[in-house]
C-alpha positions in Angstrom: 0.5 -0.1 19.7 4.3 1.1 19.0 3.0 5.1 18.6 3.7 7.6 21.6 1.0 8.3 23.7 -0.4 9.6 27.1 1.0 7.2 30.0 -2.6 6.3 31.0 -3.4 5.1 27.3 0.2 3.1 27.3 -1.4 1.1 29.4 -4.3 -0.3 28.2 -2.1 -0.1 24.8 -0.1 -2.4 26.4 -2.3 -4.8 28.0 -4.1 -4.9 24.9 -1.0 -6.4 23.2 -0.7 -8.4 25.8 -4.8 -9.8 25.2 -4.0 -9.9 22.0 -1.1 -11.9 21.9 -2.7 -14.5 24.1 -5.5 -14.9 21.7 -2.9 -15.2 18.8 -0.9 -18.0 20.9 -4.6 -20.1 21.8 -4.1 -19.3 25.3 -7.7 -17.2 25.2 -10.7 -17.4 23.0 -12.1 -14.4 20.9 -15.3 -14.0 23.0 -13.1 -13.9 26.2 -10.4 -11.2 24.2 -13.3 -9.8 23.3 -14.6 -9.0 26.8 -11.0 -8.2 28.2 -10.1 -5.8 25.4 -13.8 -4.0 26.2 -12.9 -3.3 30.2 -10.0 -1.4 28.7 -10.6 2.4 29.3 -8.4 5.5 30.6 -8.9 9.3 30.8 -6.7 11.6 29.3 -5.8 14.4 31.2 -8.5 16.6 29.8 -10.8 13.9 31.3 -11.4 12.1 27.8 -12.8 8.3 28.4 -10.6 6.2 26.0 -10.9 2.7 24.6 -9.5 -0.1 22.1 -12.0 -1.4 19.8 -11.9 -5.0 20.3 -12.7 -5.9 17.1 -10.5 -3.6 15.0 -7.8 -2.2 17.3 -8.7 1.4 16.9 -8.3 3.7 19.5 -12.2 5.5 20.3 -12.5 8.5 22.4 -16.1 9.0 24.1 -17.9 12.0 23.3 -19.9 14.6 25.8 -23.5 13.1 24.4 -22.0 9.5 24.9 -21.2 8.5 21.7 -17.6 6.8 20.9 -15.9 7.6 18.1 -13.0 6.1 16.0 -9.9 9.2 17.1 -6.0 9.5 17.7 -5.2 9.5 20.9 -3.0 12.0 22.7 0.9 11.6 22.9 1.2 13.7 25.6 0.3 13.8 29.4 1.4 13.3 33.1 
């Protein structure tokens, strides 16, 4: 996750890399990458619920109706 973004979503970029990086070492299975890459979530500051895809890294923004979407997450933020 080397792209700018909002501080919230640096942080879950990061602790994804971190998950990730376990997994590649065999220090976690995929099913338990799996569920620690899925509890990752932040708002934006408009109030947008973001996540990582654990299964293909994408960023996904949750929509009003509920749905989540693949999207590029914001740069900016406080």
């Amino acid at each position: 996750m080397a792209q700018p973004l909002h501080p919230n979503l640096a942080r879950i970029g990061a602790a994804y890399d971190e998950i990730f990086e376990r997994w590649r070492n065999g220090r976690l299975d995929a099913a338990q990458a799996h569920r620690e890459i899925s509890a990752l979530v932040a708002r934006d500051d408009d109030g947008v619920l973001w996540l990582i895809d654990p299964t293909s890294g994408a960023w996904m923004r949750r929509t009003l109706d509920g749905r989540t979407v693949v999207d590029t997450p914001p740069a900016y933020g406080y």
